[in-house]
Structure formats: C-alpha cells, structure tokens
N, C-alpha and C positions, 0 to 999 in steps of 0.2 A: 504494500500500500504506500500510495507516496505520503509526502510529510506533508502535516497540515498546516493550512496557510496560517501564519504568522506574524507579525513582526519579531526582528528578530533581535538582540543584544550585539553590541559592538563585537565583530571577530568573531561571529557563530557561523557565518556561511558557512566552510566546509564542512561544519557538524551537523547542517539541516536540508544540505541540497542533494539531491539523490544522485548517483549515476552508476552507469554501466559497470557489474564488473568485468574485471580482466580475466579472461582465460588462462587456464595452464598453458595451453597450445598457445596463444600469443604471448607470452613471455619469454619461452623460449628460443620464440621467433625472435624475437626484439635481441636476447642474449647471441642468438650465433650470428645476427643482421649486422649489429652494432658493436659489439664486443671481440667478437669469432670463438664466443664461447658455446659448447655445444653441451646441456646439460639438460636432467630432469628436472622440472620445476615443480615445487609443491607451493599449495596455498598459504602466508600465516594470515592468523588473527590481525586486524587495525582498525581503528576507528574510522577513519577518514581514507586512505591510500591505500590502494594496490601491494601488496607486500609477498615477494616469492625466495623463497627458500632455492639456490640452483644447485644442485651436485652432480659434478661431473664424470664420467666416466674413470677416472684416477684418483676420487674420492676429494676431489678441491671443492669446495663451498663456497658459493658466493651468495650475497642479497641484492635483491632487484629491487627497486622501491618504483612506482607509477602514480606520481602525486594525484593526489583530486583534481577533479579539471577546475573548480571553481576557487583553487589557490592562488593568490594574487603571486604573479613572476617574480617580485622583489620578495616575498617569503621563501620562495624556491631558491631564488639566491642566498639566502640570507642561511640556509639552511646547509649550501653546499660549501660555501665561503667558510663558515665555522669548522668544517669536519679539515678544509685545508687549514686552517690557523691552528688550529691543537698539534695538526703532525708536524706543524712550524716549532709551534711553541712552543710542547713537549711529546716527544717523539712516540714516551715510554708508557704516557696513557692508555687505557685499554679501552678504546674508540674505535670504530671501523674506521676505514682507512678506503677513498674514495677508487674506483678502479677506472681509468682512464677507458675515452670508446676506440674502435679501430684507427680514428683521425687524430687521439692525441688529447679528447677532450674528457672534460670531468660530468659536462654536463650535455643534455640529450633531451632532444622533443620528438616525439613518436605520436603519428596519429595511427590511432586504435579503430578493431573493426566497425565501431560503431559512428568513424570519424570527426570524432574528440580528438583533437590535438593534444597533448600531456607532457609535463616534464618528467624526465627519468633519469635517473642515477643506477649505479651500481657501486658495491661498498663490499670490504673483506666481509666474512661472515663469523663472528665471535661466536666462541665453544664457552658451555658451562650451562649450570641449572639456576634457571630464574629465584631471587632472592626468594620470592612468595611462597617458595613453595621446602621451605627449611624451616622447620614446625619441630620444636622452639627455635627460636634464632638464638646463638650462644652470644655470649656476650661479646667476645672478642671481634664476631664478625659484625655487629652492629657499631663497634667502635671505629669496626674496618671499612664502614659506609660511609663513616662522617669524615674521617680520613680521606675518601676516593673522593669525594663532594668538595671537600675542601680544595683536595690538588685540584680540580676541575674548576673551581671559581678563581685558583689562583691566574691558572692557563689561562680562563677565560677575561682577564680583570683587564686584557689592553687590547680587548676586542669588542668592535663597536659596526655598528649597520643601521642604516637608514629605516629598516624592516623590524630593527627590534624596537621599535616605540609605534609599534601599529598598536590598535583594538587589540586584546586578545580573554578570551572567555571566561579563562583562568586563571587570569592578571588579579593576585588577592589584594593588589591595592587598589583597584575600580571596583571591590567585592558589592561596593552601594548600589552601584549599575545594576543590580542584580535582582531588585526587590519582585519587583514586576514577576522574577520566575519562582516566585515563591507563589503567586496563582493557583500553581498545578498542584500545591500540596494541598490536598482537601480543607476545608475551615476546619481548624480546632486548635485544641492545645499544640501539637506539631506547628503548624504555621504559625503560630503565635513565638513559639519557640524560636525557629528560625528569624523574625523579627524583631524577636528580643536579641539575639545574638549582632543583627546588622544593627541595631541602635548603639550596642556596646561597642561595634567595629566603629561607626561616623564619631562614638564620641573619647574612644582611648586610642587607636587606633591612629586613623585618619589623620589627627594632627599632626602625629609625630612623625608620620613620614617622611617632609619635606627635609627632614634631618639626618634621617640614614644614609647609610653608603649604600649607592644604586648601583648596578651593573647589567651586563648579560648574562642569562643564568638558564639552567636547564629548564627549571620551574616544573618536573615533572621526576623526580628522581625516587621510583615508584619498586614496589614489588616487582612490576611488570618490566621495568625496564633496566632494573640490576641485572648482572649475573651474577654467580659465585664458584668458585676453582673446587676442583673434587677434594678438597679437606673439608669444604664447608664452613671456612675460617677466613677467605679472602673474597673482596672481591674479583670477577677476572673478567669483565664487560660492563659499559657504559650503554644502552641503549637509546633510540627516538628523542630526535631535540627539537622533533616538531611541535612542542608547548614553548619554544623559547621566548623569553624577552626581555626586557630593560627594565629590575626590577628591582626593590630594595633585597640586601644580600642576606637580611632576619629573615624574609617572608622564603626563601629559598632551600634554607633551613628549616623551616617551620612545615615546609612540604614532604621534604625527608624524614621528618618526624612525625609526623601526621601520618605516615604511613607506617610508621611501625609500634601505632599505639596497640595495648595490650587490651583483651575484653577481662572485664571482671573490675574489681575494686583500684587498681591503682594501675588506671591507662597510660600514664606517661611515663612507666616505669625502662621500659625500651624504649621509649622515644629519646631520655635522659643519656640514655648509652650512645645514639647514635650524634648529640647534641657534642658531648662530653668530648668524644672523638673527632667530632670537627674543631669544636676552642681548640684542642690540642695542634691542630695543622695549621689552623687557622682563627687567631683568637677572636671572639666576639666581643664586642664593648656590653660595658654595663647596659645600656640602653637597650640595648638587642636582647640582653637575654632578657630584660625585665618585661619584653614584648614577646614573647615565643609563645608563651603562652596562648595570647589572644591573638596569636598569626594561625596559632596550630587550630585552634577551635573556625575563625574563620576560613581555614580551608577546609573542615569539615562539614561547615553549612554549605560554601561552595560548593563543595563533591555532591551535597544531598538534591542541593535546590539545582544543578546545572541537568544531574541524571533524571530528575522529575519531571525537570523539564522537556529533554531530548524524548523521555519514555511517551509521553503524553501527543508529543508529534511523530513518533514513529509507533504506534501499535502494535503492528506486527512482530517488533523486536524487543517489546518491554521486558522483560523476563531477562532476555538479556542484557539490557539496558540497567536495569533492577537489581542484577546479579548481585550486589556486595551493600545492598545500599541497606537490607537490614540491620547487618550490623553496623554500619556508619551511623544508626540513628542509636543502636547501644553504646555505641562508643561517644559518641557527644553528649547522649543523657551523663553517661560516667563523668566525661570531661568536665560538663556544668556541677557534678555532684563536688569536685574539688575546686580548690580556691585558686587563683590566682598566685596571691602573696606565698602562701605554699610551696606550689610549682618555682615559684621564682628564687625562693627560698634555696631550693633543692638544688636548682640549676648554678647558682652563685657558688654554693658549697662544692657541686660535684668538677664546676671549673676553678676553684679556688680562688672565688673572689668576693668573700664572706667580708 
C-alpha cells in the first residue's frame, strides 16, 4: 500500500516516499557492468536504500548500496566524501573502504529497470556479528563502543559539508519539530507522556545548545550498525552514516547510549559503561555530561514518536515498523522512573569528575 498522504517533517522524504525495489539480478548486473565484478548478490535489510550483500566466486565480499531515488545528490555526496576522509584521516578505523568503478570512480549513477536514475556506490564488506545481538553485553565491550565512537568523532572533528546542516528527522536538536508526530500516538496518558518529555526538551535542553561543541557525527551509532570481533570484546565495524549531520557532540553520545539502555530497574546502567568509555578517549565537559541525561531520554521519545509515525503511513509494514518500539516505551517509563541529578551524579563519579 502506498504511504498516506501527509505533510511531512523537515528531512523525512526518503522515509515516506515509496519506490521500486532492486533486484538480485540487477545488482549484479550493475556489479560486473561497472565494477567487472562478477558475484552472487543477496538482499540486506535498510530503511530507505537498496543494500546487497556481493560474494564472489573466491569468496571476496563486497557491499552495493542503490540510494533512494528521492535522496537529495549533495546527501549522496556528503555520504561518499566522508567514507574518503576517514581512510585520509585515519586509515586504521574499521569503516568500509569505498571501491572504485571500472573508470577510476568512487561514485556511480545507474538507471534501474524501472528507469529511476540512482546513485550507487560500492564499499569493502566488514566481517563480525552485529552488536544487538551479544545478550548480555560484557562490560569491557560496551567500554569498547564509547572508545570506537570517540576515535570516530575524533577522525570526524575537521570534516565538514554543505549536506551536513540539511533537515534531518533524527536531528535530537530540532526534536521540537517533532510534536505534530506525536498525533499518531492514540490520546492518553502515552501522548501526554511524550509531550511532557518535548516540554522538558524546549525548556532544559534547547537553550543550552547554542553552547556545545557541534560537529559531524554519525548520529546513529546503533545495535544495528556496530559490529563486534569473535571474542565478543571488541568492536571490529562501523556501519551506515546515512543519519549523519552537524550536531552537538553530547547529543551523539546520548544516541550511543540510548541504545544500550538496560530493561528492568536501572536502564542506564550500560549506557554509563559505554559513556565512561568515550570520557576516556575523548573527555566530555561538565556540561555534557550534566545533559546526557535529557539527550538520552529525548532520543527515546524520538525513536517512539518518528516509528509511530512512519507505522501509521505505511500499514502494511507496521509490525515491522513497530518491531522494538514496545520496549522503547518500557525503557522511557524506566528512564522517567529515575532522576536526572542521579544519573548525573553517577556519570560525574564514573568519569571522575565529582
């Protein structure tokens, strides 16, 4: 079913406009066309893009990416430009690594059978098991997340693009932009919820951002898009920076954290670890951590009210859509059930700056 008409929030296009997908068989096409690589393609999972798995007869792996057609060309750049500046900047990060086409280039426009023109890239293909799915996470390696994050804002801290200060959905310092998608949560105590949380954000929040250190920044540094090395103890892949942008460098952290809250009575118990881990690479000022708090809580209303929203204009794929969002709403009740001053408490102590 298509999506239902809308208005839509700054930077949601590619999440609300339908298209074509791609073929196994046209990917490959594109890989031995363009590349003169000849290999199987399998489907992955992606939100927005085209995304293929290729292995080749000698067992070399690569990734195809066929952005959404409704991606604005300077996000495409914005997107392929950064994966060159890391292998600039530091060589040893565990980043895909862009593969050049038969002419020499990084980047590539392919029109598709349905004749959609598209940008496409092709990137090494990084080995390991997605963080999400290392149940408990040990300590060491949650230390080892805030560590990877941190060399990766370091790398990123003297890179800059015209693309990263667009709109973007997920941008928790426009989180106000956002009320409106609080609509789709049924009236009750929940939306109420949620609106109590953006009042907290316009009035603790909001002001204090003019003051942070801003940068470029993954702003998605997820379950989904870690890896981890077979000890289970390291990271050993960086995934999709297609959420990037120009953001303060708390709220970055507060995303990395936000995803490794715990269910049950003290959700920021892992989050503390992967916190603890970044100070250490990369110190956070007082300020920052006195705000993590209320970054980590408004990325959770985020995550709730953006998937409510998407679920609501896609039907057919609610379920899917839906997938994690029960527990994002036990993990924010949790979140609200603790204090702030607490948290802050904890965080000060655990970076030694009591």
């Amino acid at each position: 079913m298509a999506a239902q008409p809308s208005s839509h929030p700054p930077g949601s296009q590619p999440l609300t406009t339908a298209s074509a997908r791609l073929t196994a068989a046209e990917a490959e096409r594109i890989a031995a066309e363009h590349y003169g690589i000849r290999a199987a393609a399998r489907r992955l999972d992606g939100e927005r893009d085209d995304n293929f798995r290729l292995r080749a007869r000698d067992g070399v792996t690569h990734l195809l990416k066929v952005t959404h057609p409704a991606e604005d060309a300077e996000v495409t750049d914005f997107h392929t430009r950064v994966l060159e500046h890391l292998a600039d900047r530091d060589p040893g990060l565990p980043v895909q690594r862009l593969v050049p086409t038969l002419s020499g280039s990084p980047r590539l426009t392919v029109t598709t059978q349905d004749g959609a023109h598209r940008a496409a890239r092709m990137t090494t293909y990084l080995q390991g098991r997605l963080l999400h799915t290392v149940t408990p996470t040990p300590r060491p390696l949650l230390h080892d997340v805030g560590r990877t994050l941190a060399r990766l804002n370091r790398a990123l801290r003297t890179f800059t693009h015209p693309a990263a200060f667009q709109p973007h959905l997920w941008d928790l310092q426009h989180a106000h932009q956002l009320r409106k998608l609080t609509d789709d949560v049924p009236a009750g105590p929940r939306s109420d919820l949620l609106l109590a949380c953006l009042d907290r954000f316009d009035a603790v929040v909001r002001p204090a951002l003019p003051a942070l250190r801003a940068q470029v920044v993954h702003n998605d540094f997820s379950g989904d898009n870690v890896l981890v090395d077979e000890s289970g103890l390291h990271v050993s892949g960086i995934l999709d920076f297609g959420d990037m942008t120009h953001a303060p460098l708390a709220a970055d952290v507060a995303v990395a954290a936000a995803y490794q809250l715990a269910d049950g009575d003290d959700p920021m118990g892992p989050a503390l670890d992967v916190v603890t881990g970044y100070h250490a690479a990369d110190p956070l000022t007082r300020q920052e951590l006195g705000l993590l708090y209320d970054l980590v809580l408004t990325r959770m209303v985020v995550r709730i009210a953006v998937t409510e929203w998407r679920a609501a204009r896609f039907p057919d794929n609610r379920d899917y859509i839906l997938r994690n969002t029960p527990r994002s709403w036990a993990q924010l009740e949790q979140l609200l059930a603790t204090t702030d001053t607490t948290v802050t408490a904890r965080l000060l102590h655990a970076c030694g700056m009591e």
